[in-house]
N, C-alpha and C positions, 0 to 999 in steps of 0.2 A: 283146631289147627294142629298142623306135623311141622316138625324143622327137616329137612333130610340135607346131609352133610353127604359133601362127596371133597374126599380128602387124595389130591395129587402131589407128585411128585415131579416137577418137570426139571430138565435141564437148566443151567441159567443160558445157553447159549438158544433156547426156545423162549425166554421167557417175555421177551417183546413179541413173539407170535402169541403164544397161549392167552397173553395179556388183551390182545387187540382181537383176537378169536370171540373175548367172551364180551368187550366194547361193544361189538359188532350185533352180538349173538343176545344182549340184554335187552335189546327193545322188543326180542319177542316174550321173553318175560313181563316186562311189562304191558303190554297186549293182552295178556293173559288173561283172564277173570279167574282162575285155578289160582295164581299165584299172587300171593298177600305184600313179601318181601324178597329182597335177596343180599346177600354182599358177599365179597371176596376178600381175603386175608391170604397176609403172606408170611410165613415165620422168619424173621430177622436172625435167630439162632444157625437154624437149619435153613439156609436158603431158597433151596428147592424145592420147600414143601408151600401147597398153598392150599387152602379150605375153600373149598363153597356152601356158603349158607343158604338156604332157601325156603321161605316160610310160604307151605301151600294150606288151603282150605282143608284139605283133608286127604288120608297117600290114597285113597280113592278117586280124587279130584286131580291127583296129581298124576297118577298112572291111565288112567280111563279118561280122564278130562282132557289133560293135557297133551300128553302123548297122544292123543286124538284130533288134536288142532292143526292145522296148515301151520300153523307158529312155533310146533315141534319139528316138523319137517326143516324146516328153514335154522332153527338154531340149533340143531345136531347138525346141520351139513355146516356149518361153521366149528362147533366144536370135538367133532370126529376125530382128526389128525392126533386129540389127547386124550380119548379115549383108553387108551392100552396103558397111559400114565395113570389112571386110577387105584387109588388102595383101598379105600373102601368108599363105599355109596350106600347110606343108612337113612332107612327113615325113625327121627326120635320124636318120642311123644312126651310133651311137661309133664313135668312136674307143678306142683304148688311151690316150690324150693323157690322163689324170683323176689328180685328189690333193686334197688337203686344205692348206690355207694355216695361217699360224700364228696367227691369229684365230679358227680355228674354236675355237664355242663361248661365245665374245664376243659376237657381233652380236644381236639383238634384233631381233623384227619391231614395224615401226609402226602 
């Protein structure tokens, strides 16, 4: 498995498009057989910045798989417009470093 983060920057007066862009543009991730997980984060500090997470099969699976499918056509023409807001777009490979904290199972999404 690869994680690959693509870390934006958008306006807040974009951020009900951008938000509804990737709404729209997640069921072809999930369609996917390349792609494992995904989620989006927003930092509360810095407002404008938002992460995307994406756990694919492998950045083989993800670049030649993926980007191969009718299901990449279709969820780039939805998130194009934010394209240029990118800062970076990485693919990272685990480590062994992972575990479970004593909250898990507490936390709640907003």
């Amino acid at each position: 498995m690869v994680v690959e983060y693509t870390r934006y920057r958008i306006d807040k007066e974009r951020h009900t498009a951008f938000l509804q862009a990737y709404r729209d543009a997640q069921q072809f991730l999930q369609a996917s057989p390349n792609c494992i997980a995904y989620e989006m984060t927003h930092c509360g500090k810095e407002p404008e910045r938002f992460i995307l997470r994406i756990e694919w099969i492998s950045t083989e699976r993800h670049l030649h798989g993926f980007r191969q499918e009718d299901n990449f056509k279709k969820f780039f023409a939805l998130v194009q417009p934010f394209v240029a807001n990118i800062e970076e777009m990485q693919h990272y490979e685990l480590t062994p470093i992972v575990g479970s904290g004593g909250g898990r199972g507490q936390a709640s999404v907003a």
